[in-house]
VMD Tcl script that builds the backbone (N, CA, C; Angstrom):
set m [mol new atoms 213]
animate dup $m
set s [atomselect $m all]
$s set {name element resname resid chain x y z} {
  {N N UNK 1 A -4.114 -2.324 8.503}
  {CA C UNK 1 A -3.273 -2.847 7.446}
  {C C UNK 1 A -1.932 -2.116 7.523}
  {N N UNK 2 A -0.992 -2.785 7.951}
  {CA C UNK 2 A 0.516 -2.604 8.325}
  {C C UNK 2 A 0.928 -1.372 6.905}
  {N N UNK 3 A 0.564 -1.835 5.212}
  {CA C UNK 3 A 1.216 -1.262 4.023}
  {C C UNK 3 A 0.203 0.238 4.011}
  {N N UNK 4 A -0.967 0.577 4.695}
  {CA C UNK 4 A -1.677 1.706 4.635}
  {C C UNK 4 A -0.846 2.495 5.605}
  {N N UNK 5 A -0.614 1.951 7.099}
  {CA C UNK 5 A 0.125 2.711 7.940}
  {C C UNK 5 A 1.138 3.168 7.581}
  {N N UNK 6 A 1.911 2.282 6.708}
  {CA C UNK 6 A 2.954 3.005 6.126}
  {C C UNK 6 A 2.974 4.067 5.281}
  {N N UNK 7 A 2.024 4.011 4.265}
  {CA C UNK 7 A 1.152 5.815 3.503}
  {C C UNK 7 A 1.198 6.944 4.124}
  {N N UNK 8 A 0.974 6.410 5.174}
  {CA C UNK 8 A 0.153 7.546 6.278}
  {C C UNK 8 A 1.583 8.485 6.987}
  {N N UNK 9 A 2.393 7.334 7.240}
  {CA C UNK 9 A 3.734 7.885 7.657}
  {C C UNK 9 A 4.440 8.732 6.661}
  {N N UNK 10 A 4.479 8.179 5.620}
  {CA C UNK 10 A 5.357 8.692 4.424}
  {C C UNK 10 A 5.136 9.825 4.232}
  {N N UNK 11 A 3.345 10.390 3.937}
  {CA C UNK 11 A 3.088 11.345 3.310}
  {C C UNK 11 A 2.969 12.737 4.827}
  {N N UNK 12 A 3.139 12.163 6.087}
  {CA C UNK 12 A 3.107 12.623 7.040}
  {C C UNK 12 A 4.229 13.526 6.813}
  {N N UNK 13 A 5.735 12.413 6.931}
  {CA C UNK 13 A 6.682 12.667 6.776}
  {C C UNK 13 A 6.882 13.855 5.985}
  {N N UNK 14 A 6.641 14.158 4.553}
  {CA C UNK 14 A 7.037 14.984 3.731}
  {C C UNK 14 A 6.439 16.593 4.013}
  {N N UNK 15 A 5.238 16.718 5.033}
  {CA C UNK 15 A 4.168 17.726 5.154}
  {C C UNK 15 A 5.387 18.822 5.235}
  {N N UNK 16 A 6.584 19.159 6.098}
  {CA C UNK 16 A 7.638 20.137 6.200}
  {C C UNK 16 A 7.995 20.411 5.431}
  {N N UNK 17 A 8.451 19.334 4.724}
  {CA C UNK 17 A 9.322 19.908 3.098}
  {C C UNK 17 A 8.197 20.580 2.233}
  {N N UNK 18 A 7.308 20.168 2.333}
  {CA C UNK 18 A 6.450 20.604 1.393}
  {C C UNK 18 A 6.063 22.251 1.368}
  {N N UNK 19 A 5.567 22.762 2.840}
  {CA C UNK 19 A 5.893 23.765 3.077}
  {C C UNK 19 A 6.925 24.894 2.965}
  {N N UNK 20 A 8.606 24.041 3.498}
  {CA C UNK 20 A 9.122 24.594 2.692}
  {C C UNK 20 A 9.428 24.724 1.244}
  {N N UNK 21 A 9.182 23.899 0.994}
  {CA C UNK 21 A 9.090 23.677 -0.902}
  {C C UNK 21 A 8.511 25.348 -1.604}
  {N N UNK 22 A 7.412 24.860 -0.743}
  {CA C UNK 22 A 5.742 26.082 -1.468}
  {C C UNK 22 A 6.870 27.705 -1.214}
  {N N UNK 23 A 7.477 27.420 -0.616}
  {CA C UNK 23 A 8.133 28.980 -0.005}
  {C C UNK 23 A 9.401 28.853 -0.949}
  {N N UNK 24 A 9.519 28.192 -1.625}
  {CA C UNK 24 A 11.106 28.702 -2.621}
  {C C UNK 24 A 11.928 28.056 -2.130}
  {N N UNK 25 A 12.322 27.295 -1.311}
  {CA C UNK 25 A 13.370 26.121 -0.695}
  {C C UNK 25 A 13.422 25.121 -1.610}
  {N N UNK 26 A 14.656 24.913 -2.452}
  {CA C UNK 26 A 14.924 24.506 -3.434}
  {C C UNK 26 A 15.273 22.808 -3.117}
  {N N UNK 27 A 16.138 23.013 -2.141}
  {CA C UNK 27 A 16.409 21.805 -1.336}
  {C C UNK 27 A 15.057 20.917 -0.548}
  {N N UNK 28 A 14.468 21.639 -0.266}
  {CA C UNK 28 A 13.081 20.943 0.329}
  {C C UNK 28 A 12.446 20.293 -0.587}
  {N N UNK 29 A 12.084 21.426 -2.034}
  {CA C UNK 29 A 11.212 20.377 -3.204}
  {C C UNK 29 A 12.271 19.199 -3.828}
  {N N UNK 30 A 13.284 18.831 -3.284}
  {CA C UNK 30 A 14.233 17.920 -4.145}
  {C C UNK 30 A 13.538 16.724 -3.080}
  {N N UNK 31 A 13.908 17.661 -1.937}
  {CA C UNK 31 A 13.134 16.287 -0.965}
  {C C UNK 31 A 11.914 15.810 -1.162}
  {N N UNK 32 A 10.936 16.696 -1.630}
  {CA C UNK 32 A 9.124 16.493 -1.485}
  {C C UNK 32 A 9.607 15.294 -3.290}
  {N N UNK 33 A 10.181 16.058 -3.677}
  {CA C UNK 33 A 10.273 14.888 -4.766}
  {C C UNK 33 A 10.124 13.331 -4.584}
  {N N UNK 34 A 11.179 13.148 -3.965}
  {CA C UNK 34 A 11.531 11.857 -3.254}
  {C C UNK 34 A 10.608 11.326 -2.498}
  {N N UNK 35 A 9.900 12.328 -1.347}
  {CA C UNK 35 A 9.043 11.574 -0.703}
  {C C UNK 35 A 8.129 11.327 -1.482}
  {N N UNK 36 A 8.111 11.748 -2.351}
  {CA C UNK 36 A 6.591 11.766 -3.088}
  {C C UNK 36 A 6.679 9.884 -4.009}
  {N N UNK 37 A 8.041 10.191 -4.623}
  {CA C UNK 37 A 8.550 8.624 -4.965}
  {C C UNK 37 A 8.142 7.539 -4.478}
  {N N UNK 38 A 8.629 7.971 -2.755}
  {CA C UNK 38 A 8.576 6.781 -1.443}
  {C C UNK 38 A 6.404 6.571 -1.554}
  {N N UNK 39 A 6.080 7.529 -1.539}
  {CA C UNK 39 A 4.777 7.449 -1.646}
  {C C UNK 39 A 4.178 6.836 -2.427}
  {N N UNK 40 A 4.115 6.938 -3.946}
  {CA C UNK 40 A 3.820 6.039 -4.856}
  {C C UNK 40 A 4.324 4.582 -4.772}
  {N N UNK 41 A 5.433 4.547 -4.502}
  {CA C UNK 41 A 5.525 3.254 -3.859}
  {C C UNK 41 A 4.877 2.599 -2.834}
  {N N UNK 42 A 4.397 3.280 -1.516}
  {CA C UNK 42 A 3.783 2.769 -0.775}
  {C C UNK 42 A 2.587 2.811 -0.907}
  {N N UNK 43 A 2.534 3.214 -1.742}
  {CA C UNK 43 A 0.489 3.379 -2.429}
  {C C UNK 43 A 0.558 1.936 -3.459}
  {N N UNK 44 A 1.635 1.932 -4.074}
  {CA C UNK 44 A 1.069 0.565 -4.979}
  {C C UNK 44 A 1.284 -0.305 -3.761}
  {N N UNK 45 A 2.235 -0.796 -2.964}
  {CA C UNK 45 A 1.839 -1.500 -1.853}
  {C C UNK 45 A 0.571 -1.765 -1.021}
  {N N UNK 46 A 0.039 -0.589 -1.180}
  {CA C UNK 46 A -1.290 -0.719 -0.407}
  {C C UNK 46 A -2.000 -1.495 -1.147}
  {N N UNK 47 A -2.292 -0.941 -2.928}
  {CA C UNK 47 A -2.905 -1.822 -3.530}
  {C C UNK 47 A -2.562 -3.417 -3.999}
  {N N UNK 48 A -1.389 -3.484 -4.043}
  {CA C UNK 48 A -0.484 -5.016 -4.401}
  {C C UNK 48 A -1.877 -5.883 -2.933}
  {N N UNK 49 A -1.607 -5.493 -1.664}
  {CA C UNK 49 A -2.209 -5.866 -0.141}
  {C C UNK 49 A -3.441 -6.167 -0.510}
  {N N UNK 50 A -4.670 -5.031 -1.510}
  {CA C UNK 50 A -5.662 -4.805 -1.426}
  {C C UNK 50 A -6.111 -5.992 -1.975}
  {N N UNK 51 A -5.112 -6.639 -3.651}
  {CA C UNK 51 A -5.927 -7.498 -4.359}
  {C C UNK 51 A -5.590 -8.495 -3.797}
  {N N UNK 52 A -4.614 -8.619 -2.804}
  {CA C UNK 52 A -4.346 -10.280 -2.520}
  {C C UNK 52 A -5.540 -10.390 -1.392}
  {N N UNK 53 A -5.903 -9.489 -0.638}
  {CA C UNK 53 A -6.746 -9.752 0.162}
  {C C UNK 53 A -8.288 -9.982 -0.529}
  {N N UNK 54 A -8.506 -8.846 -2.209}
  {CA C UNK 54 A -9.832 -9.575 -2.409}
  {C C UNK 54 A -9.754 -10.913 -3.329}
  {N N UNK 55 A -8.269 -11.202 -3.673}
  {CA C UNK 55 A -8.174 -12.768 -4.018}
  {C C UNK 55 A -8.345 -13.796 -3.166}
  {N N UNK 56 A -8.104 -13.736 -1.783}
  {CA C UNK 56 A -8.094 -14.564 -0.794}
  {C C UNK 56 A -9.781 -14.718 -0.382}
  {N N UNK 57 A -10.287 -13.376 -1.106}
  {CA C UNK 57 A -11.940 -13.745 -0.309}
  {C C UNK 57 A -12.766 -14.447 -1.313}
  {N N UNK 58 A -12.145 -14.526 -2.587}
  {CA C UNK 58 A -12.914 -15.167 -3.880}
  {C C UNK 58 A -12.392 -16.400 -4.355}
  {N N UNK 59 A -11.854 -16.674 -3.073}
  {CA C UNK 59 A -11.476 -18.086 -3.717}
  {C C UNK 59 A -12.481 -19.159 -3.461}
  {N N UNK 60 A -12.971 -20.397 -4.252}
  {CA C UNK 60 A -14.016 -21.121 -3.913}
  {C C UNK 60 A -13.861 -22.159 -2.836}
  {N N UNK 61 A -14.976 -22.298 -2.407}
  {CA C UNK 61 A -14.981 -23.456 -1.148}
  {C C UNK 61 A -13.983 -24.924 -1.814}
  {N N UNK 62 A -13.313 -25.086 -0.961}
  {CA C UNK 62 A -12.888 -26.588 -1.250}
  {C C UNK 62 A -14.670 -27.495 -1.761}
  {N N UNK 63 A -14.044 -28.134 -3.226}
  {CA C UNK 63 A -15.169 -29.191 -3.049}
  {C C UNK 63 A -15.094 -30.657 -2.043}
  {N N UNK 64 A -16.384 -31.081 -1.626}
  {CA C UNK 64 A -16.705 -32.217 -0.961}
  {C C UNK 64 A -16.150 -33.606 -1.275}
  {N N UNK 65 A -15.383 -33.805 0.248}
  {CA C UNK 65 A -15.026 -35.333 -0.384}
  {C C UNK 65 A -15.557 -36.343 -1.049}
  {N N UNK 66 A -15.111 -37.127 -2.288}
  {CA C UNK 66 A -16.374 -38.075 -2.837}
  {C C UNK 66 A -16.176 -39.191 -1.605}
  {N N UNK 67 A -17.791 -39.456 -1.834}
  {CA C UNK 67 A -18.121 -40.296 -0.552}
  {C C UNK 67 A -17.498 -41.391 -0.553}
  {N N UNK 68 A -17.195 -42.329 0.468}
  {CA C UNK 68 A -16.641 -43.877 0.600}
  {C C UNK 68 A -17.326 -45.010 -0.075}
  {N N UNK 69 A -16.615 -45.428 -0.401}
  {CA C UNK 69 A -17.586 -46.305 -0.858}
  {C C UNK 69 A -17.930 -47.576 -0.071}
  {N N UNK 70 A -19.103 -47.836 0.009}
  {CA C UNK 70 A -19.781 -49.128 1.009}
  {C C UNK 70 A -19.392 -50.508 0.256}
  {N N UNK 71 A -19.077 -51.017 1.123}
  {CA C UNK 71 A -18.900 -53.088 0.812}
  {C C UNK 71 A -19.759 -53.464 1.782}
}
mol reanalyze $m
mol bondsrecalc $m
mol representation Tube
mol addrep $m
């Protein structure tokens, strides 16, 4: 799923800042902020993906053509 890969990147992305963050780098946690933003965003994306996909599996069978009628 293309919107999970993207999670995966994001929160990848931020692992440096974060580190520096944890160490007193003031500028880094402004960044981990942000990524963290970009993250929640790409997390409701994942889920926005999740329900359309379990809407697409609950949808009901087309009903049956009514039959022809004979002359």
């Amino acid at each position: 799923m293309e919107e999970y890969e993207r999670l995966k990147e994001v929160v990848a992305s931020a692992e440096e800042d974060v580190i520096r963050a944890d160490k007193g780098n003031k500028a880094a946690g402004t960044r981990v902020r942000k990524s963290m933003q970009d993250v929640k965003k790409a997390a409701q994306d994942v889920r926005n993906k999740v329900l359309e996909l379990r809407q697409q599996g609950e949808q009901p069978p087309a009903p049956p053509a009514p039959p022809s009628p004979s002359f």
